[in-house]
N, C-alpha and C positions, 0 to 999 in steps of 0.2 A: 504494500500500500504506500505510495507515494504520496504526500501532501509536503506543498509547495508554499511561496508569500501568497500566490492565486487564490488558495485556499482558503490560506486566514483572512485576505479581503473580501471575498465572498461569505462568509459568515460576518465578517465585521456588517456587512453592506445589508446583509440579511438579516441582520439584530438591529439596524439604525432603522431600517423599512420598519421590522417590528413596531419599535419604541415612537417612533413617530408617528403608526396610524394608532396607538394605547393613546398618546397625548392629544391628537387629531379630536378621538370619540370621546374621553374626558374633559378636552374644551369646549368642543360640540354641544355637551348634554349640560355641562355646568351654564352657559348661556344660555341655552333653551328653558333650564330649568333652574335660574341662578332665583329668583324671588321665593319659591318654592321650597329650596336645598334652606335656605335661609329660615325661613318661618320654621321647617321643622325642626334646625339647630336650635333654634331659640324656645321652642315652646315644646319638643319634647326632652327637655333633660330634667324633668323635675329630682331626680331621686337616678342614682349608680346605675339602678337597674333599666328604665327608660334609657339611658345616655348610651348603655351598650348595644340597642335594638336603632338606635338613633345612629351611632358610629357606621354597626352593620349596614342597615339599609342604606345611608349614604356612599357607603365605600362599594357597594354593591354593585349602585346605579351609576356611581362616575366612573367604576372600574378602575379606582386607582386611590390607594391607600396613604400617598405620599399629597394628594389633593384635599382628603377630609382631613389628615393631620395640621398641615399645613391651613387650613379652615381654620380649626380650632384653637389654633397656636393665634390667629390673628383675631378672633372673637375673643380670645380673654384677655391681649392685648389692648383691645380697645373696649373692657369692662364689661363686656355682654355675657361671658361664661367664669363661672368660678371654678377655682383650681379642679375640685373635687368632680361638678358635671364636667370638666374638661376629661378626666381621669376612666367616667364611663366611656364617653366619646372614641378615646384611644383604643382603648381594648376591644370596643366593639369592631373597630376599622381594622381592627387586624384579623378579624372572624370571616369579615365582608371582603379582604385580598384573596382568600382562599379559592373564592368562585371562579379567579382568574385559573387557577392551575387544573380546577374540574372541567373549563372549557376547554383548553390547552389538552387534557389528557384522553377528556371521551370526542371531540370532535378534530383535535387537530391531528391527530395518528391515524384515523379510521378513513378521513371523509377526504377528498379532495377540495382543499377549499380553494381553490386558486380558481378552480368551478363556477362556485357562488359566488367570486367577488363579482364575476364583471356582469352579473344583472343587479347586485346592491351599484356598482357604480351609474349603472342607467337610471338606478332611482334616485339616487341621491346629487349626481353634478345637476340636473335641470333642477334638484330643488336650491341647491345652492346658488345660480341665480336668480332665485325669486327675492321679489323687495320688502316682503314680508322676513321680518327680523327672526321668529323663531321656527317660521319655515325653514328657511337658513342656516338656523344651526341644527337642523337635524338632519339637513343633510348635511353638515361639517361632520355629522354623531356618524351618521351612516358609511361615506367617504374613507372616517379615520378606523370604523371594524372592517371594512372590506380594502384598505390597505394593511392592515393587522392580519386577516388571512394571509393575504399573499407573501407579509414577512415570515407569516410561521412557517408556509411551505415552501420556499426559499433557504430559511433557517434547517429545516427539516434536510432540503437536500444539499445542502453546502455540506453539513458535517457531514464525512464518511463513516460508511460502519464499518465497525470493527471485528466482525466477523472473519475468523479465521487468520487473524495477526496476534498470532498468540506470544511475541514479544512486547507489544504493548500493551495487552491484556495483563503478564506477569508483571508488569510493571506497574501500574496500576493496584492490581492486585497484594503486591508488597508494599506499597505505601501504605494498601487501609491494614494492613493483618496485625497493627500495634494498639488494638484494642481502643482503651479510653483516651490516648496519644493522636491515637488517628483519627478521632472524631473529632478535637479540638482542633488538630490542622485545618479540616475540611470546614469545620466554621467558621476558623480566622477566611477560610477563600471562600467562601459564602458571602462573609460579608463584603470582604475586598471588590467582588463580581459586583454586588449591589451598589456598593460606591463609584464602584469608574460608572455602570450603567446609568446610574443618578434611577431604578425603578427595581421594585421588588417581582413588579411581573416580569420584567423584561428577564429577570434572573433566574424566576422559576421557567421562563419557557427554556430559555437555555439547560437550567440541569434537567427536565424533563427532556428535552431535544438528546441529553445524553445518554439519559436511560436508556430510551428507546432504538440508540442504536449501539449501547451495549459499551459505551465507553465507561457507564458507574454504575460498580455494584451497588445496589439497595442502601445499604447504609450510611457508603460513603457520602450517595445524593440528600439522604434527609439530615447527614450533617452539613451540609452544604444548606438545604432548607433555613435550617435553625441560625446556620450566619447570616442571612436572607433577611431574617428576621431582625436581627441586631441592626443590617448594612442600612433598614428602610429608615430607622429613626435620626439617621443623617440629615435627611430631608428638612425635619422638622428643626432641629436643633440648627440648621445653615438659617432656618425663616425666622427662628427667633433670636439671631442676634443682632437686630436692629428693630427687635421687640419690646417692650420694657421687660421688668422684672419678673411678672405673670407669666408672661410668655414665657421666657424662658424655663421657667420652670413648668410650664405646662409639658413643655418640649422635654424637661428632665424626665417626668413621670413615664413617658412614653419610654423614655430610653432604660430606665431603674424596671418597668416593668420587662419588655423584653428580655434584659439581660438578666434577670431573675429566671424569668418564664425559662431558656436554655439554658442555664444554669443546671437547673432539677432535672431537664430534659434528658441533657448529654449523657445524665448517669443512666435513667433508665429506659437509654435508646434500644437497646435489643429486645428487651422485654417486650416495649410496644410495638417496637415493629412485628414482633414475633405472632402476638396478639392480633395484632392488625390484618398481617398475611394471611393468618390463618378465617378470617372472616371477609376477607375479599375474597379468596379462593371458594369462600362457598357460595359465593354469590356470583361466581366468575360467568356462568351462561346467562345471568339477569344483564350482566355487563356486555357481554359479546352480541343479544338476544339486537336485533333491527336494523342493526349496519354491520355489513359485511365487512371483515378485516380486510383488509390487501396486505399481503405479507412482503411483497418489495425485500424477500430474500432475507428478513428477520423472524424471527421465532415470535408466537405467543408470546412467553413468557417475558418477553421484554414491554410486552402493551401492556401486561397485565400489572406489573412493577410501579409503570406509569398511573394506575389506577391507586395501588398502594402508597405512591407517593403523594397523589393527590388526599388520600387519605387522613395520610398522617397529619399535613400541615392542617387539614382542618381541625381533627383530633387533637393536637397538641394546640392549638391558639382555642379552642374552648376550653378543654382544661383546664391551661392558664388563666383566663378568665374566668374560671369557676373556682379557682384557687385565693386569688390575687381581690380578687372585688372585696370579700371581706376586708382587707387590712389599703383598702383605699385611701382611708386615712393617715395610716400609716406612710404610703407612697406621696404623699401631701407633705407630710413632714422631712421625712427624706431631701424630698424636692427642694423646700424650703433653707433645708440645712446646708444643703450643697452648692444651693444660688443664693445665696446671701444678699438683701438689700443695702446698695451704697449709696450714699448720703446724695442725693440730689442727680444719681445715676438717671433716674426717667425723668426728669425734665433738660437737661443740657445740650444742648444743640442737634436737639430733634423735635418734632413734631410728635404732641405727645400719643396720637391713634394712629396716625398714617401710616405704614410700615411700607417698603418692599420686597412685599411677600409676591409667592408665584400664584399667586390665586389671578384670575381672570376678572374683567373690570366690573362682571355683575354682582361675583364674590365680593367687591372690596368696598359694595357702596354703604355698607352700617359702616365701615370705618370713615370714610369722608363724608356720612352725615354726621357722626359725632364731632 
């Protein structure tokens, strides 16, 4: 198997298409439904538990988890959410990223989506020039998943498989076989993946991109997950340092929570996966049952993998939030300890609500009416 620079710029090229039609449909649908997105931050956080149904469904519908953070981090900046509803908010968005890696694993291995992009682009460019404003943005929303398809299947065939390169399989393979050493690697390069991409989907479709053609064993990819996880709270903590003090700290809890969440995780990574496997696998013809596989000279068991990976991240970010929500308080305090308030810090040569943040200009209008 020969891979070349050709190579790595065809996957670079096939991850950038990705990333851009993920931001394309997450600006899309934040303008479409930016007044909307708004009123339910504001009026459903009454209590931890609203804030995390609130997180989810928002992260759900922008498909992008580094967008509702980033939301939240600028709502408490400019006095509209308190540390603690910020706290539900977070956890829930990490529940709602999840959905990206179950579309990524039941449609983008099985289906041909390079297929379906080009009748969503017939619907969606005439609507994009209509003069109707949220006409507009849905097809900006539609535009950016049917360029999203055509990155994953790009993504998909840029990386080769590795089927029957059984030196780079050994190679691979001895890196993960140092137990709870090699988990930690592969989180430190989870996160790293997450940081250069600036997106935690763009990361999960990558390690799912490698399951499925056999370059990560099962564990090594949901230790890769779990720095995924760590890598996305970058995002939030880049938004709130031209936040004030809230903010940041809203941006701490995010990051105290994760890094707790795989913390617990890392230890009892085989056990769950173990668990897990063993209950995808009974379910495996419910999963295979309406779309025909195309095996494209790969085994089952590497789509099936892709399901369990899909799995896990969801399993292990409820969890955590099933964990972590009691001692919410607790991560208030923390937060508070670690960002310390300094004397005249949030009024000095800033503008005390305006931030910028990456939020989109509908997202930002509670801050420049305050």
């Amino acid at each position: 198997m020969e891979f070349g620079f050709w190579d790595v710029i065809q996957i670079i090229g096939a991850l950038a298409f990705f990333v851009y039609g993920m931001k394309m449909m997450s600006d899309g649908i934040q303008r479409a439904a930016g007044s909307q997105l708004r009123n339910i931050l504001r009026s459903m956080t009454k209590n931890r538990f609203l804030g995390v149904g609130t997180g989810f469904l928002t992260t759900a519908l922008v498909q992008s988890s580094s967008a509702t953070t980033v939301m939240t981090v600028s709502f408490v900046n400019a006095g509209l959410l308190t540390l603690v509803e910020s706290a539900g908010i977070m956890m829930g968005a990490n529940i709602g990223t999840t959905i990206t890696g179950w579309i990524v694993s039941l449609l983008g291995f099985k289906m041909k989506l390079s297929a379906y992009s080009i009748p969503l682009f017939a619907i969606g460019v005439p609507m994009l020039f209509s003069k109707r404003g949220k006409f507009k943005y849905w097809g900006e929303f539609i535009i950016g998943f049917a360029i999203l398809f055509l990155g994953l299947t790009y993504l998909k065939g840029a990386v080769p498989d590795l089927k029957g390169n059984t030196n780079a399989l050994a190679w691979i393979q001895s890196i993960a076989d140092y137990g709870f050493f090699s988990r930690v690697l592969f989180v430190f390069v989870g996160a790293l993946v997450t940081v250069v991409v600036q997106s935690s989907s763009a990361a999960m479709a990558i390690t799912l991109t490698l399951v499925y053609t056999g370059w990560l064993p099962l564990e090594v990819a949901a230790a890769m997950i779990l720095g995924e996880n760590i890598g996305t709270t970058i995002t939030a903590e880049i938004a709130s340092v031209v936040g004030n003090t809230n903010a940041k700290r809203s941006a701490r809890i995010h990051s105290l929570f994760n890094i707790i969440g795989v913390t617990w995780m890392i230890i009892l990574l085989p056990w769950i996966l173990g668990m897990l496997g063993g209950f995808v696998d009974s379910f495996r013809d419910v999963f295979e049952s309406g779309i025909k596989i195309k095996q494209e000279g790969l085994d089952n068991a590497n789509i099936i993998n892709t399901y369990k990976l899909a799995a896990f991240h969801t399993t292990f970010n409820i969890m955590n939030v099933l964990i972590m929500l009691p001692f919410v308080s607790w991560l208030v305090k923390m937060a508070i300890k670690t960002v310390p308030e300094k004397a005249g810090a949030d009024d000095e040569h800033r503008l005390k609500f305006i931030s910028a943040s990456l939020l989109t200009p509908e997202l930002a209008t509670v801050e420049l009416q305050k």
